[in-house]
mmCIF file of the N, C-alpha and C atoms, coordinates in Angstrom:
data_MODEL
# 
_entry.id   MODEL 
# 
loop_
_atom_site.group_PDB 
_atom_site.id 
_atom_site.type_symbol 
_atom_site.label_atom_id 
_atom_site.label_alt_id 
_atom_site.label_comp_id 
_atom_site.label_asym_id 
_atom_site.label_entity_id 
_atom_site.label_seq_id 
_atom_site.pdbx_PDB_ins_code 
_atom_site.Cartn_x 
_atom_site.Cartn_y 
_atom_site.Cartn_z 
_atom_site.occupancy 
_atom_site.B_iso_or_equiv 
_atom_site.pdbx_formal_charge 
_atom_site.auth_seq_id 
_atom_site.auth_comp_id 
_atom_site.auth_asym_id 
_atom_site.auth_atom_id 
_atom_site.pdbx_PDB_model_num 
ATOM 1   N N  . UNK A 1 1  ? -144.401 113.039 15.197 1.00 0.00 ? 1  UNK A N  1 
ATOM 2   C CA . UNK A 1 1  ? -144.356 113.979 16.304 1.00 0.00 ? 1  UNK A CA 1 
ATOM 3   C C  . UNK A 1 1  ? -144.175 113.236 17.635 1.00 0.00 ? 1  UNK A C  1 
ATOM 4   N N  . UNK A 1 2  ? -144.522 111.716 17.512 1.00 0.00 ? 2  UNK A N  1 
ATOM 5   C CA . UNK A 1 2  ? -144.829 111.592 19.358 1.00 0.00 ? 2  UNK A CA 1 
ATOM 6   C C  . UNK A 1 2  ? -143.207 111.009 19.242 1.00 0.00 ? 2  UNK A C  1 
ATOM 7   N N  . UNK A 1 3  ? -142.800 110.233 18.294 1.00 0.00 ? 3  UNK A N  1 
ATOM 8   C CA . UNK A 1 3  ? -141.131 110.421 18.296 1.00 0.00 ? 3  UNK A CA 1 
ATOM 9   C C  . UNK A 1 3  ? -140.232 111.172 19.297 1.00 0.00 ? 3  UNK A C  1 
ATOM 10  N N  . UNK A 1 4  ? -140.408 112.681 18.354 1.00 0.00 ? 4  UNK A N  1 
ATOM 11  C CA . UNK A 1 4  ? -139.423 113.859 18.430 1.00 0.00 ? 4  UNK A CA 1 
ATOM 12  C C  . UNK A 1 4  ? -139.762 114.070 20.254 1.00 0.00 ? 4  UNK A C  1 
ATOM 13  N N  . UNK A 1 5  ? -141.471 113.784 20.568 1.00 0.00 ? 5  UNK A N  1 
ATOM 14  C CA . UNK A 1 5  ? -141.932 114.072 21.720 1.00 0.00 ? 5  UNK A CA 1 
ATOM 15  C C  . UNK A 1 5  ? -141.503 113.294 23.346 1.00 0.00 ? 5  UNK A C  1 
ATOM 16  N N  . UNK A 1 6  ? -140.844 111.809 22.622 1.00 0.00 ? 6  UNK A N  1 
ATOM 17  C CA . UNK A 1 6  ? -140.536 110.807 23.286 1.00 0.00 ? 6  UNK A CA 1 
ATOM 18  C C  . UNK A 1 6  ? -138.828 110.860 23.363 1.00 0.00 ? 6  UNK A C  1 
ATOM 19  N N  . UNK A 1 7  ? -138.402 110.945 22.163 1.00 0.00 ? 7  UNK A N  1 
ATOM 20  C CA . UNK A 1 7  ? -136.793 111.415 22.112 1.00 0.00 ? 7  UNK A CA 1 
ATOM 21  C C  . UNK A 1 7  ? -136.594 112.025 23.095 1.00 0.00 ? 7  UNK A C  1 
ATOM 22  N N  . UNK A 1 8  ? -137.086 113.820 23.223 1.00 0.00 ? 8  UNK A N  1 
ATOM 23  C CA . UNK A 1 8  ? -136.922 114.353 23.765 1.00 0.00 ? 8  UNK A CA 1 
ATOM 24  C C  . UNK A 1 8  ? -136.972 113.973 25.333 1.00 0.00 ? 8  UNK A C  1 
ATOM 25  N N  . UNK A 1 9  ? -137.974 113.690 25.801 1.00 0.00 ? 9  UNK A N  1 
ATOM 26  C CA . UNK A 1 9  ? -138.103 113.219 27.363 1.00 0.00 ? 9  UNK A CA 1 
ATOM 27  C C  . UNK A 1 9  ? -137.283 112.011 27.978 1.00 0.00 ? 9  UNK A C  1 
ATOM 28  N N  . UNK A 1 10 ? -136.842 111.007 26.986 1.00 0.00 ? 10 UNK A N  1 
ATOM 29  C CA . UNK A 1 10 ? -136.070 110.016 26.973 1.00 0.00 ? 10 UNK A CA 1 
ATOM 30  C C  . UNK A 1 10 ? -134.892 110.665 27.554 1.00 0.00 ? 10 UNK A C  1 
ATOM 31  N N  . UNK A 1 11 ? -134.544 111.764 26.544 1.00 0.00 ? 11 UNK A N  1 
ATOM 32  C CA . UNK A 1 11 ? -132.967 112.462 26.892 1.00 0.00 ? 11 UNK A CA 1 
ATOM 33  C C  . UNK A 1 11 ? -133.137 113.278 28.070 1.00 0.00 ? 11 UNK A C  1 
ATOM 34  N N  . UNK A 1 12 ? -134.242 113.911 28.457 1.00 0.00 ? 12 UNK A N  1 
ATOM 35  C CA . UNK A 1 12 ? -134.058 114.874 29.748 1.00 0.00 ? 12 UNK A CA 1 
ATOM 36  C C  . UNK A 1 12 ? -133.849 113.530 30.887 1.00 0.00 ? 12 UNK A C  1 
ATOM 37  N N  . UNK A 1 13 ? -134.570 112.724 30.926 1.00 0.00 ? 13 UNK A N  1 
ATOM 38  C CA . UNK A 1 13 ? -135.011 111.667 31.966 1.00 0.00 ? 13 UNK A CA 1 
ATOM 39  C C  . UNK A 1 13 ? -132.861 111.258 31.642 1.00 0.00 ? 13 UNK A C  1 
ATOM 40  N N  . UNK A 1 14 ? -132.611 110.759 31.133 1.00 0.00 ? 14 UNK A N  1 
ATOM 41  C CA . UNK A 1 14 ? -131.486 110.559 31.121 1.00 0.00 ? 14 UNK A CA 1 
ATOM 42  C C  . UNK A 1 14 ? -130.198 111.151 31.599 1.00 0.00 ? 14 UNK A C  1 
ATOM 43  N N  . UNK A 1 15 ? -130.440 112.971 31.407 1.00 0.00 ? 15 UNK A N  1 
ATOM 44  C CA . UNK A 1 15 ? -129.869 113.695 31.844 1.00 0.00 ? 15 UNK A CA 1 
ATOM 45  C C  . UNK A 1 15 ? -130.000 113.888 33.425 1.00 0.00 ? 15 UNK A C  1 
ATOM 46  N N  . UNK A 1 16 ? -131.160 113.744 33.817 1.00 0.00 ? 16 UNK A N  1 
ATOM 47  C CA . UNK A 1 16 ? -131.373 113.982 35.265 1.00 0.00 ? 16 UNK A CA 1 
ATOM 48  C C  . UNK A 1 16 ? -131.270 113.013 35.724 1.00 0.00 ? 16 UNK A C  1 
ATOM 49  N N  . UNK A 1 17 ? -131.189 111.574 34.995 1.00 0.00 ? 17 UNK A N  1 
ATOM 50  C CA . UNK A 1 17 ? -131.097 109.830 36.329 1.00 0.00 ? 17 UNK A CA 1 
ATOM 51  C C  . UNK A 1 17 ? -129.430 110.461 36.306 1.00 0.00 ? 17 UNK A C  1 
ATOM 52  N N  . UNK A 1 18 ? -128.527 110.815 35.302 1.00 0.00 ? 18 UNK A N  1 
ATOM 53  C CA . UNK A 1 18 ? -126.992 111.072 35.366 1.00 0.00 ? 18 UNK A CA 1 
ATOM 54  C C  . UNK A 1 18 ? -126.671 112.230 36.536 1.00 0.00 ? 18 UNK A C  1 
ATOM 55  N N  . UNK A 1 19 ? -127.495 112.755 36.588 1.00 0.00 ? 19 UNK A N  1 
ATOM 56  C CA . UNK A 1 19 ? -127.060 114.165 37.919 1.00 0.00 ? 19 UNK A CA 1 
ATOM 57  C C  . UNK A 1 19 ? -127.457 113.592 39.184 1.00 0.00 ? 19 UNK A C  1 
ATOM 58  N N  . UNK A 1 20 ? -128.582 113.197 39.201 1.00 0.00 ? 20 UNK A N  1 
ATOM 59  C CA . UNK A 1 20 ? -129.642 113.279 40.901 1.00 0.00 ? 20 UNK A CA 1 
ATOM 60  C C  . UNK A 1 20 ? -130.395 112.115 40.549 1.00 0.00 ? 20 UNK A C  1 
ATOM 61  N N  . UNK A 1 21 ? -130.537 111.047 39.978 1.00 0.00 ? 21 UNK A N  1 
ATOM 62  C CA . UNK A 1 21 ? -131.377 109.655 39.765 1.00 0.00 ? 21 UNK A CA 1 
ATOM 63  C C  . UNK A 1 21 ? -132.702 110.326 39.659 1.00 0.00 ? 21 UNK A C  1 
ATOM 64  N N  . UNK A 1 22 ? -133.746 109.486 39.579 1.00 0.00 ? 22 UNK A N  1 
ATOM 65  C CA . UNK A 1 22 ? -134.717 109.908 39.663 1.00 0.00 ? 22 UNK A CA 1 
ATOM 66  C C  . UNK A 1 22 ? -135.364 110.307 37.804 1.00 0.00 ? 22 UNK A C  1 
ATOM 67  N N  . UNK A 1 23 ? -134.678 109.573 37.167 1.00 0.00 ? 23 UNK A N  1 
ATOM 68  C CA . UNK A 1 23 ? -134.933 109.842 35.309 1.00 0.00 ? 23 UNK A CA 1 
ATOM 69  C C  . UNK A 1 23 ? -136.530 108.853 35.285 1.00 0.00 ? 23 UNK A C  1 
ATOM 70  N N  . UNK A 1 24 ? -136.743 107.812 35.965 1.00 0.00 ? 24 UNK A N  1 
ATOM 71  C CA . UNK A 1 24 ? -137.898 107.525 35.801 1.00 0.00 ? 24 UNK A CA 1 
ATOM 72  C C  . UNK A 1 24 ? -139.572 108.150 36.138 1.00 0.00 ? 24 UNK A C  1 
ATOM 73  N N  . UNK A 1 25 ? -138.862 109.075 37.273 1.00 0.00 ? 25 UNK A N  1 
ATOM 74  C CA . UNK A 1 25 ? -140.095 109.805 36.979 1.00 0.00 ? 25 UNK A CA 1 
ATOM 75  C C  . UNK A 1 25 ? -140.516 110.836 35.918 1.00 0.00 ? 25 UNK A C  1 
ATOM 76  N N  . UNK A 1 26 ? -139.605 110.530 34.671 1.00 0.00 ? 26 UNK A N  1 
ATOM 77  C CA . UNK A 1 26 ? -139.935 111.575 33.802 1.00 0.00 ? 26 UNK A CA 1 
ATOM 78  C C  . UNK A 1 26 ? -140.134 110.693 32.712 1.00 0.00 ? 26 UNK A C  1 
ATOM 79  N N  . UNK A 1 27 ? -139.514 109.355 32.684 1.00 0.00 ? 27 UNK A N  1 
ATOM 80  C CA . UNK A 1 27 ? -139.423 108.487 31.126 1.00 0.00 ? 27 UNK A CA 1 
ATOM 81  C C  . UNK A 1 27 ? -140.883 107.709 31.331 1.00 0.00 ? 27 UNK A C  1 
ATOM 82  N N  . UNK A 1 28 ? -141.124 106.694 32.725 1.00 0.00 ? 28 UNK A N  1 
ATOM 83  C CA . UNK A 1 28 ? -142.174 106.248 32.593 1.00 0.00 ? 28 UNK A CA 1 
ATOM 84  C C  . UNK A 1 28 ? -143.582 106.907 32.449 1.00 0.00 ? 28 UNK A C  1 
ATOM 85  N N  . UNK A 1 29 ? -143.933 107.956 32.673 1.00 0.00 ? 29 UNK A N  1 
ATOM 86  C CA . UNK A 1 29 ? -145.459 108.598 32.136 1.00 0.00 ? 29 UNK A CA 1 
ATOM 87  C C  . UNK A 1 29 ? -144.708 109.058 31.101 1.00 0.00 ? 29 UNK A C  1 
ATOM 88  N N  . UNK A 1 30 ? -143.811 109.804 30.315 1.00 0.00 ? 30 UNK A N  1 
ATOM 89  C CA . UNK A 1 30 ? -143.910 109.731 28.610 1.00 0.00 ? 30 UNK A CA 1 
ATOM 90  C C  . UNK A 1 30 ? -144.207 108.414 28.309 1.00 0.00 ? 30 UNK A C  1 
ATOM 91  N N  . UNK A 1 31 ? -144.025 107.682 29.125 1.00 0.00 ? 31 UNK A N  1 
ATOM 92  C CA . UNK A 1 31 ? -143.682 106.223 27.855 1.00 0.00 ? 31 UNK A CA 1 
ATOM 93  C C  . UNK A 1 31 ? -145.451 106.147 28.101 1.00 0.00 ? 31 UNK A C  1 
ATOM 94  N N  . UNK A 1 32 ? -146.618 105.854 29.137 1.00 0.00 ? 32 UNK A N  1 
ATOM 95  C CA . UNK A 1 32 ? -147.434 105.731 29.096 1.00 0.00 ? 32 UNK A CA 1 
ATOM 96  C C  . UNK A 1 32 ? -148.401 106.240 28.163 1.00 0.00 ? 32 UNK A C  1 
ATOM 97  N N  . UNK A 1 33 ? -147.926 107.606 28.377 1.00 0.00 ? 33 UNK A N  1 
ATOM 98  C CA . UNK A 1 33 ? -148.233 108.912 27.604 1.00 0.00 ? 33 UNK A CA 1 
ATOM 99  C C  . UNK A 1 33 ? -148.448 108.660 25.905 1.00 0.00 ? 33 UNK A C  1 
ATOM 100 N N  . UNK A 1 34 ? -147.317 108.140 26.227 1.00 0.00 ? 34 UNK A N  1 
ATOM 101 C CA . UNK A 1 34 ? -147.554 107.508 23.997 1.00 0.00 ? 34 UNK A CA 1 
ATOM 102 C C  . UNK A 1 34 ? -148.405 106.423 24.061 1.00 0.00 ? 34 UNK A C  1 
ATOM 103 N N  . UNK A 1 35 ? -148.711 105.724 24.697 1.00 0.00 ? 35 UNK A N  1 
ATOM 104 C CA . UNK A 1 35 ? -149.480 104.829 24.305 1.00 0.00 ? 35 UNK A CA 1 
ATOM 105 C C  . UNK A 1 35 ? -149.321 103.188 25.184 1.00 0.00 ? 35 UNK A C  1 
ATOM 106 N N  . UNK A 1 36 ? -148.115 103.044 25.735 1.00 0.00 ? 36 UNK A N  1 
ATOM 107 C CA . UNK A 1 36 ? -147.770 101.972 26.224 1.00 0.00 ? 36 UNK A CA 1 
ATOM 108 C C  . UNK A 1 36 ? -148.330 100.940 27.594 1.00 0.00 ? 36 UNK A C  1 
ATOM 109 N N  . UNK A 1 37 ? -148.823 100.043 27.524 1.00 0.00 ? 37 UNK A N  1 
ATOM 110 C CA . UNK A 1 37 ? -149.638 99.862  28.834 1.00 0.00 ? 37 UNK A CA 1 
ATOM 111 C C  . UNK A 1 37 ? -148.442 99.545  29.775 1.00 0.00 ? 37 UNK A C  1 
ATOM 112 N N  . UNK A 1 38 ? -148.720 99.887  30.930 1.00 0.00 ? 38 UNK A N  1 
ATOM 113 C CA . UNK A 1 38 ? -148.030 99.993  32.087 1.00 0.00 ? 38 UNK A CA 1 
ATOM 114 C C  . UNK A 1 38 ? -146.828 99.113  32.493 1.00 0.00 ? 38 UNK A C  1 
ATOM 115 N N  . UNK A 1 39 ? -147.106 97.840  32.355 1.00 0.00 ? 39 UNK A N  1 
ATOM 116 C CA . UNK A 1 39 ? -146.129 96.787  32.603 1.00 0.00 ? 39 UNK A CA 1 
ATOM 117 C C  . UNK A 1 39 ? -145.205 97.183  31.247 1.00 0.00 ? 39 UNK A C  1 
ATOM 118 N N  . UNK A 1 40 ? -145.315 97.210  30.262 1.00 0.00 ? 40 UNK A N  1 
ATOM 119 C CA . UNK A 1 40 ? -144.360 97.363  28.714 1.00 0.00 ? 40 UNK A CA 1 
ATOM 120 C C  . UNK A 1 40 ? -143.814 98.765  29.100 1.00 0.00 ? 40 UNK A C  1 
ATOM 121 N N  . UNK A 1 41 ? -144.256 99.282  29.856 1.00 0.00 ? 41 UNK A N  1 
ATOM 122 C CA . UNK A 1 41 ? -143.187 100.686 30.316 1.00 0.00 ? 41 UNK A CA 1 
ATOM 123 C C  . UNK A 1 41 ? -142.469 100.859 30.956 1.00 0.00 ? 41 UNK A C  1 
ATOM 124 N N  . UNK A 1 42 ? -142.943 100.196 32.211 1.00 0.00 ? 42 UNK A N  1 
ATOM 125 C CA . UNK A 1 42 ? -141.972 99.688  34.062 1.00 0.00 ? 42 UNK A CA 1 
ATOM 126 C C  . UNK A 1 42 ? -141.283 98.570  33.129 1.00 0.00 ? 42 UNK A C  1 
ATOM 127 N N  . UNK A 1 43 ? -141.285 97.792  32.496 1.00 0.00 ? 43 UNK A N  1 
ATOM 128 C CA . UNK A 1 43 ? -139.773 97.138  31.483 1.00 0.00 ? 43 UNK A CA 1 
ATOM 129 C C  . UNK A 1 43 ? -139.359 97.802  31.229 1.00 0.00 ? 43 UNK A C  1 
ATOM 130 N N  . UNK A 1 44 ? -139.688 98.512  29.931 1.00 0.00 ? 44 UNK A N  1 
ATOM 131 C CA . UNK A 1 44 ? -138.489 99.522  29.069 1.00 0.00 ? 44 UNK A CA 1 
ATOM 132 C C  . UNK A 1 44 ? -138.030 100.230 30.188 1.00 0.00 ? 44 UNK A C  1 
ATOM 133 N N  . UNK A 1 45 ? -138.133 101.402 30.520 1.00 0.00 ? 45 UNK A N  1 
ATOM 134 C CA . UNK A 1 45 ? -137.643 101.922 31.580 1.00 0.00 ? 45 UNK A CA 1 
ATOM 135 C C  . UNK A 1 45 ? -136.798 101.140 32.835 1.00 0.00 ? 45 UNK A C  1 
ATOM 136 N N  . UNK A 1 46 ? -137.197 100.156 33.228 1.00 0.00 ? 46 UNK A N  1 
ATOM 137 C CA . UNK A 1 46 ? -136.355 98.696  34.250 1.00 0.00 ? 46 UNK A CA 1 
ATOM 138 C C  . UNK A 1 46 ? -134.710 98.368  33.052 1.00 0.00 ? 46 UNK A C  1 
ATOM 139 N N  . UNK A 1 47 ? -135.127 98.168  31.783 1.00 0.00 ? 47 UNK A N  1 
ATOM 140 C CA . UNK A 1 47 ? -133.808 97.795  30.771 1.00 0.00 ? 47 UNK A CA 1 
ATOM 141 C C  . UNK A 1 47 ? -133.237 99.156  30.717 1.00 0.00 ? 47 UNK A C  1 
ATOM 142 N N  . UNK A 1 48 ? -133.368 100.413 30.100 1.00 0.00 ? 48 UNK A N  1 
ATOM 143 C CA . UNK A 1 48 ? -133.141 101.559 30.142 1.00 0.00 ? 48 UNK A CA 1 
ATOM 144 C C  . UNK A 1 48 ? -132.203 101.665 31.430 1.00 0.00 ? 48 UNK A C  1 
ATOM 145 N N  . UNK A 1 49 ? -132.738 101.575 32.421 1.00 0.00 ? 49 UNK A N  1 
ATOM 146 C CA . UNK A 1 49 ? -131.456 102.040 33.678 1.00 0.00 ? 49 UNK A CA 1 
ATOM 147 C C  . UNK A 1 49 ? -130.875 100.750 34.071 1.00 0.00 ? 49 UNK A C  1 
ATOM 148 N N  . UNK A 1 50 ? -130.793 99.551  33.493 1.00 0.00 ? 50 UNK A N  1 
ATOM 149 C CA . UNK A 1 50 ? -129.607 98.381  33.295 1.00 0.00 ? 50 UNK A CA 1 
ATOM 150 C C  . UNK A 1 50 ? -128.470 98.992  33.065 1.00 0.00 ? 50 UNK A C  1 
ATOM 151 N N  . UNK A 1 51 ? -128.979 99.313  31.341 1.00 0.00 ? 51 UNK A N  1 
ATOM 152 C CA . UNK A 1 51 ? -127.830 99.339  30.837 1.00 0.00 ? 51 UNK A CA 1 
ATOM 153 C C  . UNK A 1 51 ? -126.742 100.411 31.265 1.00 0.00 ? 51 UNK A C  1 
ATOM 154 N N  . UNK A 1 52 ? -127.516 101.367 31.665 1.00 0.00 ? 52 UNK A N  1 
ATOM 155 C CA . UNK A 1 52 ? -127.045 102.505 32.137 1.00 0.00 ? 52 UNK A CA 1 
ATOM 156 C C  . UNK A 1 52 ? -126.154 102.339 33.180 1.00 0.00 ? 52 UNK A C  1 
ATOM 157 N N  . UNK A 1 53 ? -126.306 101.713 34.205 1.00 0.00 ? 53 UNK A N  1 
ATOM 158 C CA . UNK A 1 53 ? -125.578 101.120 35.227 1.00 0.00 ? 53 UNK A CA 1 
ATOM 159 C C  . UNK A 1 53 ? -124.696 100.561 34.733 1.00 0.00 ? 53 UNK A C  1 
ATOM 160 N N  . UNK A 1 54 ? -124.856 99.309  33.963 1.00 0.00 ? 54 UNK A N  1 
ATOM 161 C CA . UNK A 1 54 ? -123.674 98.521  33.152 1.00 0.00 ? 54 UNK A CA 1 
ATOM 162 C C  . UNK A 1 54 ? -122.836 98.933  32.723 1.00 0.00 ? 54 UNK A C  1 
ATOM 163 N N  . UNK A 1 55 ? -122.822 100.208 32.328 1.00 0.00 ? 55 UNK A N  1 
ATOM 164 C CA . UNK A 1 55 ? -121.895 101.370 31.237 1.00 0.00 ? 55 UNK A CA 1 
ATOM 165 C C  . UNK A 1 55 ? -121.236 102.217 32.260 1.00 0.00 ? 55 UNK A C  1 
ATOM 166 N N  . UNK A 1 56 ? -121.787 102.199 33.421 1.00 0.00 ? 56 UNK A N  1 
ATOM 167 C CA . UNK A 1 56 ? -120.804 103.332 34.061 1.00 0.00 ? 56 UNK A CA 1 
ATOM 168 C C  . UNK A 1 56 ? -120.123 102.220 35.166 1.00 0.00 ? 56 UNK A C  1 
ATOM 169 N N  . UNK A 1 57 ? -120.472 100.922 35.104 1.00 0.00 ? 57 UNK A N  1 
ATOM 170 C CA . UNK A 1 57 ? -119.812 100.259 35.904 1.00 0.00 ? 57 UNK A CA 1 
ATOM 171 C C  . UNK A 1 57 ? -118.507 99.902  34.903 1.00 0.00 ? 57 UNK A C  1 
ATOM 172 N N  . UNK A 1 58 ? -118.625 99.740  33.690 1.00 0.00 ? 58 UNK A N  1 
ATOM 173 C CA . UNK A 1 58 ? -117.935 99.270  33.001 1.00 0.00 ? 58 UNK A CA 1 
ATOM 174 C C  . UNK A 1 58 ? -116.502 100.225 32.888 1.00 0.00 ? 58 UNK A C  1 
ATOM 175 N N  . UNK A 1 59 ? -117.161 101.966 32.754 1.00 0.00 ? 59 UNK A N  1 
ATOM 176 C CA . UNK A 1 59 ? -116.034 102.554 32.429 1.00 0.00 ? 59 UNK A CA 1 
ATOM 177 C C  . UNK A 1 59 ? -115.471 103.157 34.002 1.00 0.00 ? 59 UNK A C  1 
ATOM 178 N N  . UNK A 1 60 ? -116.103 102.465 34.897 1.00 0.00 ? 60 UNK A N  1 
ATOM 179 C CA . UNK A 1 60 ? -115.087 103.008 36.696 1.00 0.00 ? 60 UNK A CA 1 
ATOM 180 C C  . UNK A 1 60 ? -114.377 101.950 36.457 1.00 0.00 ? 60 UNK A C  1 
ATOM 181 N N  . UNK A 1 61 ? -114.426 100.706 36.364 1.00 0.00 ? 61 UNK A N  1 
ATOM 182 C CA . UNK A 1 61 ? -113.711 99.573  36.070 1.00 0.00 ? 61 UNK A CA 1 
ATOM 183 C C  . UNK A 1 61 ? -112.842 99.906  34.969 1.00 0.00 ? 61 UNK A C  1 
ATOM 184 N N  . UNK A 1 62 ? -112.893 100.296 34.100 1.00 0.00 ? 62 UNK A N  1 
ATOM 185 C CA . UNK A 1 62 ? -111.808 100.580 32.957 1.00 0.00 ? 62 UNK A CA 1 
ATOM 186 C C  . UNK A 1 62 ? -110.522 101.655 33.208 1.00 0.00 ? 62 UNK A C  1 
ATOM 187 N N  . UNK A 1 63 ? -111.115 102.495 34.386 1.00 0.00 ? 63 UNK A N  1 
ATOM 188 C CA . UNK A 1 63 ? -110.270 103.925 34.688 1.00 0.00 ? 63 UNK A CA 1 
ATOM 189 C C  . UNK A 1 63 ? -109.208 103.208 36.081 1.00 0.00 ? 63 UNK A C  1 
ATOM 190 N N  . UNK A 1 64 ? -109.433 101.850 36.312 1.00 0.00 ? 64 UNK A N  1 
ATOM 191 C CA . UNK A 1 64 ? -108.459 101.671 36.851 1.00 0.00 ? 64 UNK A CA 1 
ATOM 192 C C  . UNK A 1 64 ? -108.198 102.385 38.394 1.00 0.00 ? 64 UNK A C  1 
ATOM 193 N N  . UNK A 1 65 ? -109.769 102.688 38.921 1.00 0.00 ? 65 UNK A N  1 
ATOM 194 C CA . UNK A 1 65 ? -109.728 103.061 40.380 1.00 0.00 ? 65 UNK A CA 1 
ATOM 195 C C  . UNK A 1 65 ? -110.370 102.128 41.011 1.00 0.00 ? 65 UNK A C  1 
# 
C-alpha cells in the first residue's frame, strides 16, 4: 500500500513541478511520510528534479531551437 501511496504522489508532484514547479512540496513530505529521514529525502527529491531538468534540456536541444 505505501507503494501505490508513494507512486501516486511521486506522479502528482511531477505533474505539477511540469506546469508551475513547485513538485517538491508535494514529493518531499510523502517521501518523509513513508518513512525516510530527512536528509535521504532532500536527496531523492534533489536527484528526482536533476534528471528532470536534464531531459528537458536534452529534448530543447534536440528540437533544434
Amino acid at each position: 500500500m505505501e507503494i501505490i501511496v508513494l507512486s501516486i504522489g511521486m506522479f502528482l508532484a511531477g505533474f505539477i513541478d511540469s506546469i508551475a514547479e513547485g513538485g517538491g512540496l508535494i514529493s518531499v513530505p510523502a517521501l518523509i511520510m513513508s518513512g525516510l529521514p530527512p536528509h535521504m529525502a532532500l536527496g531523492t527529491n534533489k536527484i528526482a528534479a536533476s534528471f528532470g531538468t536534464l531531459t528537458s534540456s536534452y529534448k530543447f536541444f534536440k528540437s533544434n531551437n
